[in-house]
Residue frames as qw, qx, qy, qz and C-alpha x, y, z in Angstrom:
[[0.186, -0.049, -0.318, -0.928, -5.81, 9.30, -16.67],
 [0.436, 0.291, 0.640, -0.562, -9.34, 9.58, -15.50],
 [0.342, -0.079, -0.653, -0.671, -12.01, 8.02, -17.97],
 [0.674, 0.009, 0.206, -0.709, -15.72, 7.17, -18.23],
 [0.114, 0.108, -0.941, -0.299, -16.40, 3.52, -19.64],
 [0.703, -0.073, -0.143, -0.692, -20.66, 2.62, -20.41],
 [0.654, -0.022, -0.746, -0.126, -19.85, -1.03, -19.79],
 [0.780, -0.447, -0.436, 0.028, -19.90, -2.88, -16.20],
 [0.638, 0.071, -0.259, 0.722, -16.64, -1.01, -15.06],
 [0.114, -0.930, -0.343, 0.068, -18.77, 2.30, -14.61],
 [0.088, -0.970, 0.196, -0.115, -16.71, 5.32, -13.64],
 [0.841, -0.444, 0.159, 0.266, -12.97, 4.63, -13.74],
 [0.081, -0.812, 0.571, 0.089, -8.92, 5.67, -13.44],
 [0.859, 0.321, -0.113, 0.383, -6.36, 3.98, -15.84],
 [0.090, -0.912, 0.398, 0.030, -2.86, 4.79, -14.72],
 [0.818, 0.517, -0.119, 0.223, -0.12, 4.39, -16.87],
 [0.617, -0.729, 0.186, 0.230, 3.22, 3.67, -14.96],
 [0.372, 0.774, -0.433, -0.275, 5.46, 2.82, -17.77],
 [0.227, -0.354, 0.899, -0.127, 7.60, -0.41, -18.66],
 [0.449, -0.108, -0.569, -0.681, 4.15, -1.81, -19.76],
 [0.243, -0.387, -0.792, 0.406, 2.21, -1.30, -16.27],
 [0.236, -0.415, -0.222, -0.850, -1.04, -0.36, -15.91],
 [0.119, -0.147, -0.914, 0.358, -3.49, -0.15, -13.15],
 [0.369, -0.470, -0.494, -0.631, -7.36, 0.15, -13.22],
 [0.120, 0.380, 0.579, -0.711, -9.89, 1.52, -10.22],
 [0.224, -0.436, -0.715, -0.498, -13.47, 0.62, -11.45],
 [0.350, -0.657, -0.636, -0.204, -16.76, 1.69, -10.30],
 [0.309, -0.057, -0.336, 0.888, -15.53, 5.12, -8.89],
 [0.022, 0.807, 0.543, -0.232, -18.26, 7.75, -7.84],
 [0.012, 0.983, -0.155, -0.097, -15.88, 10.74, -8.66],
 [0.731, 0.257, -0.069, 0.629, -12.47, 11.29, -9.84],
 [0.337, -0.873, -0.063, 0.347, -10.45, 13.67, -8.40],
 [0.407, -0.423, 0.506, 0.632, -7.90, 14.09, -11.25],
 [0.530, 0.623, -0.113, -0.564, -8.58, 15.72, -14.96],
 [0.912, 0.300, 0.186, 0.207, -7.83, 12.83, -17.96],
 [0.734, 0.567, -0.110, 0.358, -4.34, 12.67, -19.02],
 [0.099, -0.923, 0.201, -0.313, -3.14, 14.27, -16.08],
 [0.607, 0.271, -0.693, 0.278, 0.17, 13.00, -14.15],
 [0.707, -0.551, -0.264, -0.356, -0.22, 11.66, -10.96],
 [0.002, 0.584, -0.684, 0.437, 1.90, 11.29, -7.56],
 [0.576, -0.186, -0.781, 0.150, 2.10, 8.17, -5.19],
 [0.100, -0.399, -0.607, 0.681, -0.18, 8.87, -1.99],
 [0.269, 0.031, -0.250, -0.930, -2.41, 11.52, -4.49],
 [0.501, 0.285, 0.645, -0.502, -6.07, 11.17, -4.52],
 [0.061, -0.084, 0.652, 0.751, -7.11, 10.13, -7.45],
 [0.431, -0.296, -0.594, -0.612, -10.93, 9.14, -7.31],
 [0.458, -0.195, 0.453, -0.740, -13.82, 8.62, -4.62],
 [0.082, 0.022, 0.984, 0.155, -15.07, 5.02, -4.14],
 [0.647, 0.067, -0.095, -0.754, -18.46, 4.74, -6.01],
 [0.472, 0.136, 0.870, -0.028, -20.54, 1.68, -7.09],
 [0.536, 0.518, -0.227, -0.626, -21.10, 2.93, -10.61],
 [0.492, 0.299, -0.688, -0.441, -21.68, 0.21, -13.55],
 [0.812, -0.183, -0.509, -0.219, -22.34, -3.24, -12.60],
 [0.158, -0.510, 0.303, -0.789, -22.27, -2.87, -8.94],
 [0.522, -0.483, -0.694, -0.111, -23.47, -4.54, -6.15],
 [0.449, -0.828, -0.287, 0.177, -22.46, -2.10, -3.52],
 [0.026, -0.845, 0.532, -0.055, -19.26, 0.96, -2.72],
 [0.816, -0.495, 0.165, 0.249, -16.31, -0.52, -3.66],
 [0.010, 0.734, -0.477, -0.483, -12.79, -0.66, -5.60],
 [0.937, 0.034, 0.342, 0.062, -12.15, -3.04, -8.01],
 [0.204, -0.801, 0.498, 0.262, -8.30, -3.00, -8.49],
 [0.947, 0.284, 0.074, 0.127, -6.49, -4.70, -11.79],
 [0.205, -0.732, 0.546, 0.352, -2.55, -4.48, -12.10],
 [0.885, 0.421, 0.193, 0.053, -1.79, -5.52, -15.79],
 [0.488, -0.642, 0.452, 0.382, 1.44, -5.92, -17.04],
 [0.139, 0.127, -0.646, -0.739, 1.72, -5.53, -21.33],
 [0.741, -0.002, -0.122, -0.661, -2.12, -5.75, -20.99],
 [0.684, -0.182, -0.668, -0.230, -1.84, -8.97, -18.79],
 [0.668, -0.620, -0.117, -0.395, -3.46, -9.40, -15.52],
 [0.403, 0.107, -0.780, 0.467, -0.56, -10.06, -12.38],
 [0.543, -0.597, -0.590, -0.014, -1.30, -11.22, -9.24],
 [0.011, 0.743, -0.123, 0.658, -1.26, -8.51, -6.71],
 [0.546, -0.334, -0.671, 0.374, -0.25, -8.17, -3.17],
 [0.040, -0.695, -0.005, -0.718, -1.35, -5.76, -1.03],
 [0.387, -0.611, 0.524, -0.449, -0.47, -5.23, 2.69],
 [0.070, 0.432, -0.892, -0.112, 0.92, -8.50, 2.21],
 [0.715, 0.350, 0.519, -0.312, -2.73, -10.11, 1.35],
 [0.116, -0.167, 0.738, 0.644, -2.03, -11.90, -2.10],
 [0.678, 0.513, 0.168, -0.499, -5.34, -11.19, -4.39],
 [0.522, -0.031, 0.765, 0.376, -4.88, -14.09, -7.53],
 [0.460, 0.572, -0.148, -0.663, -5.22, -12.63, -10.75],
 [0.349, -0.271, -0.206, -0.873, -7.00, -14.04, -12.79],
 [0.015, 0.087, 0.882, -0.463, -10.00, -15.44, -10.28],
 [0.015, -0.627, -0.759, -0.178, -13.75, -15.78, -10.12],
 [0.169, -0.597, 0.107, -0.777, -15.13, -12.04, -9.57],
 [0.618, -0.540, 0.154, -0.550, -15.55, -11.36, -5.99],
 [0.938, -0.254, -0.216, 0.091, -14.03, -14.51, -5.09],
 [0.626, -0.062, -0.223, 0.745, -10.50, -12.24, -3.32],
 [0.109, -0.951, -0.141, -0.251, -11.15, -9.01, -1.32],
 [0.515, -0.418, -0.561, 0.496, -9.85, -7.40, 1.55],
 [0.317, -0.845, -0.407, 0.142, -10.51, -4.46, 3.54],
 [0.555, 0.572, -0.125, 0.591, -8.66, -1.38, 2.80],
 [0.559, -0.710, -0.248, 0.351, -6.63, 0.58, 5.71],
 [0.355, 0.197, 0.023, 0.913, -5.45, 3.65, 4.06],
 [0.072, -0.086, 0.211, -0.971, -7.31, 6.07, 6.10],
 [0.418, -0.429, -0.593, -0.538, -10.49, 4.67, 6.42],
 [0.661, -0.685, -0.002, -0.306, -10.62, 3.65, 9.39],
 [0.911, -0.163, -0.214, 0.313, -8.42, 2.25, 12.46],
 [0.344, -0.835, 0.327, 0.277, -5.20, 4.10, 14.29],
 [0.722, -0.231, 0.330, 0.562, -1.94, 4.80, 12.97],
 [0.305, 0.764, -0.089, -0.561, -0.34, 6.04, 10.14],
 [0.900, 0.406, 0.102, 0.123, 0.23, 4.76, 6.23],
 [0.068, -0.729, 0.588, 0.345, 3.94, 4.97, 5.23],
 [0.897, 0.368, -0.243, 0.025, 4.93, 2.54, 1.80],
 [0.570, -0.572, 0.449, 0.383, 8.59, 0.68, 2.77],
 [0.594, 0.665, -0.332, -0.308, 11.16, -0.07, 0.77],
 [0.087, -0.317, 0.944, 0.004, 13.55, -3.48, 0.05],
 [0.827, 0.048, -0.511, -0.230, 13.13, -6.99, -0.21],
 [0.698, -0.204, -0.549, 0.413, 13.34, -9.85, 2.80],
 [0.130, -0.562, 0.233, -0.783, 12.71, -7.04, 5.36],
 [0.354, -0.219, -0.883, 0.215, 12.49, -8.75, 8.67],
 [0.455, -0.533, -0.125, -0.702, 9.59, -7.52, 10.61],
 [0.301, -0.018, -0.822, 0.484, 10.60, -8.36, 14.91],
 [0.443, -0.671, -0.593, -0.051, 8.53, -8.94, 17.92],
 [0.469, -0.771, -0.297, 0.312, 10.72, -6.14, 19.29],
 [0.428, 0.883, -0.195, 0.009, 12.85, -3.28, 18.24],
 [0.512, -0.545, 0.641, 0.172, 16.04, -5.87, 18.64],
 [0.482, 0.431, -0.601, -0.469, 17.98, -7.28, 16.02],
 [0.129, 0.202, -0.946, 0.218, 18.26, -10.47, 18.17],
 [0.547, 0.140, 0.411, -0.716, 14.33, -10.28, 18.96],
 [0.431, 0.325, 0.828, -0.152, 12.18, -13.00, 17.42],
 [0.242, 0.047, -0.429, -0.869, 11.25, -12.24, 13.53],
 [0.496, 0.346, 0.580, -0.546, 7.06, -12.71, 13.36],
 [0.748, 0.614, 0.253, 0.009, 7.33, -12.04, 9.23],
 [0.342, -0.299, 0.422, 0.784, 9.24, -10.59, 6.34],
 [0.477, 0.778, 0.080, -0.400, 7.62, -7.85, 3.94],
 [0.820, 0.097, 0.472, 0.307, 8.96, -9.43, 0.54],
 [0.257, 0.333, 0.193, 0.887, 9.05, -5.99, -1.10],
 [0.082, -0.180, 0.130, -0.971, 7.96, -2.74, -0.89],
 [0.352, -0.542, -0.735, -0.206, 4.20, -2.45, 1.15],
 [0.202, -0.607, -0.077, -0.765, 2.12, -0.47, 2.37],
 [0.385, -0.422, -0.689, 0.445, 1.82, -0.13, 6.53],
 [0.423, -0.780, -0.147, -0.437, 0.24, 1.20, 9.20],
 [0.310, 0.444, -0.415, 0.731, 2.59, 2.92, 11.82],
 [0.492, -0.753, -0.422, -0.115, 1.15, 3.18, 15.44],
 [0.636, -0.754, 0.065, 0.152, 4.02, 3.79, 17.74],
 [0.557, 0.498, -0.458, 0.481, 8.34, 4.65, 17.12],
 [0.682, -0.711, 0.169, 0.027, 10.35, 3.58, 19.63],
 [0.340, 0.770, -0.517, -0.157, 14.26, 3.56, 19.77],
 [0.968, -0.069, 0.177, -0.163, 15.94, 0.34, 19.89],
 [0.766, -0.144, 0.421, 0.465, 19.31, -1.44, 18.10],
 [0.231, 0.705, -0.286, -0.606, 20.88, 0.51, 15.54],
 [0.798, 0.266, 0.463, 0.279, 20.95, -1.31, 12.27],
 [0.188, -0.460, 0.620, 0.607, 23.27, -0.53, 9.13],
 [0.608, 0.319, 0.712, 0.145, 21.91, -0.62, 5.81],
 [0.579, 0.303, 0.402, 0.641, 23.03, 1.11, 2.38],
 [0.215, 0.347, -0.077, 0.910, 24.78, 3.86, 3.66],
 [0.371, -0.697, -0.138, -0.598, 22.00, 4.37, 6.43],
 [0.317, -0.029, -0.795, 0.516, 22.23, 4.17, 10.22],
 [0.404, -0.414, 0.008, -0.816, 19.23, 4.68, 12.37],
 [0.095, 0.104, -0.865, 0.481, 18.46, 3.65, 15.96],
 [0.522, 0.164, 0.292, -0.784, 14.62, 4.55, 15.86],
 [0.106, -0.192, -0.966, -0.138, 12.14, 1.30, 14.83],
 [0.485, -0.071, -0.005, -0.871, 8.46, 1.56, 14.27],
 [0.353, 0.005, 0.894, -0.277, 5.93, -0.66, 15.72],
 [0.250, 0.110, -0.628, -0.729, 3.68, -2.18, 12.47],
 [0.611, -0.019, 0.561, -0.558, 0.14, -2.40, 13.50],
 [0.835, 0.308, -0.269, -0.368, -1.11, -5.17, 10.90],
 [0.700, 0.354, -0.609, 0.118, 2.11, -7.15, 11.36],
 [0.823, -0.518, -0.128, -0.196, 2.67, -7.00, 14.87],
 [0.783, -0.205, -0.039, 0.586, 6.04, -6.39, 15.29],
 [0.006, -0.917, -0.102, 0.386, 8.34, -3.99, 14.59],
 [0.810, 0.322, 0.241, 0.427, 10.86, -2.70, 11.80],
 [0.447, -0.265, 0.069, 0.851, 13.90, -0.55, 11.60],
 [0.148, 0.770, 0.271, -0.559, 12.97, 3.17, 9.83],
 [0.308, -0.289, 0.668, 0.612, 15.64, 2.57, 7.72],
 [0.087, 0.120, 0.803, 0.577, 13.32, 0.74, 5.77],
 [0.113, 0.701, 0.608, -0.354, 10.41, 3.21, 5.81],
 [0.370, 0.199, 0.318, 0.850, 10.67, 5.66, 2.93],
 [0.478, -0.805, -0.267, 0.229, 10.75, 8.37, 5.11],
 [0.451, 0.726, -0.174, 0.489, 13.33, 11.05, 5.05],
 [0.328, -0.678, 0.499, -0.429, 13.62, 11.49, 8.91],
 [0.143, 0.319, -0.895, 0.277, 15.29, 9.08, 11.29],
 [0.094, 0.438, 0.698, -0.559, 12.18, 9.70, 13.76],
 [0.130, 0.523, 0.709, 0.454, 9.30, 9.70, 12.04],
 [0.029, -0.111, 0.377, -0.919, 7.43, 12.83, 12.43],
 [0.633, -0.147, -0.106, -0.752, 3.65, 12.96, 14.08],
 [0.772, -0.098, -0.628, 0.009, 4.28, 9.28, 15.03],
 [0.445, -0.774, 0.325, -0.311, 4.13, 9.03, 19.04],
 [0.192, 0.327, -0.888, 0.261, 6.69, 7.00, 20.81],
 [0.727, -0.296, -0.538, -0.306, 5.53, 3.75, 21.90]]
């Protein structure tokens, strides 16, 4: 639900996930959603601003759990809640700028190879679900994994490697609009 707040927080979107999770986007120029309304994952919800105490455009992102601050990860960059202000950024890559395309995964311990082989060299592992940035699908080993089968692997520009589709949450095998690497 979009609100207004007079203090330091300027312009800003509460959203209430349930379970007792909430998450705050301060200092918004604009909302793009009416208060109280329900919201979808990938939805716009507001326009970065530098309302209230401000020193320039940005977000400033809280994830509280029963109204206490957790630490957050976010394209596997861990931001420590709580911390000096301003003392944990990072640089967002959902469409600002840069190639590819965003796609959230899903699982836990997701290995992330230097090639679309299972037998290829792992580079990381996405610990849960996160947000990437597609550049390239290419096919590669088939892999097996609750009740899926899929020979097509995407190449993860941030990580540097690649990872079955499977665990893109995706409905196609082959992604669509994604070019082959």
């Amino acid at each position: 639900m979009a609100k207004s707040r007079p203090s330091g927080a300027g312009n800003y979107i509460a959203i209430e996930h349930g379970g007792g999770w909430k998450t705050y986007y301060f200092h918004l120029s604009a909302y793009s959603v009416a208060d109280g309304q329900q919201v979808s994952q990938g939805q716009q919800i507001g326009v970065t601003g530098s309302t209230g105490n401000s020193t320039g455009p940005h977000i400033h992102y809280e994830q509280l759990l029963n109204g206490v601050g957790q630490n957050i990860v976010i394209n596997g960059s861990a931001l420590a809640y709580p911390a000096e202000y301003g003392s944990y950024h990072l640089t967002s890559d959902n469409g600002c700028s840069g190639p590819g395309k965003n796609y959230m995964t899903w699982g836990s311990g997701v290995n992330v190879r230097s090639d679309a082989r299972l037998a290829a060299p792992v580079v990381t592992t996405l610990s849960g679900p996160t947000s990437v940035w597609v550049l390239c699908q290419k096919q590669g080993d088939t892999v097996n994994a609750e009740g899926y089968t899929n020979n097509w692997w995407s190449k993860l520009r941030d990580q540097n490697g690649f990872i079955s589709n499977i665990y893109i949450q995706d409905p196609n095998s082959q992604l669509p609009g994604v070019p082959l690497c």
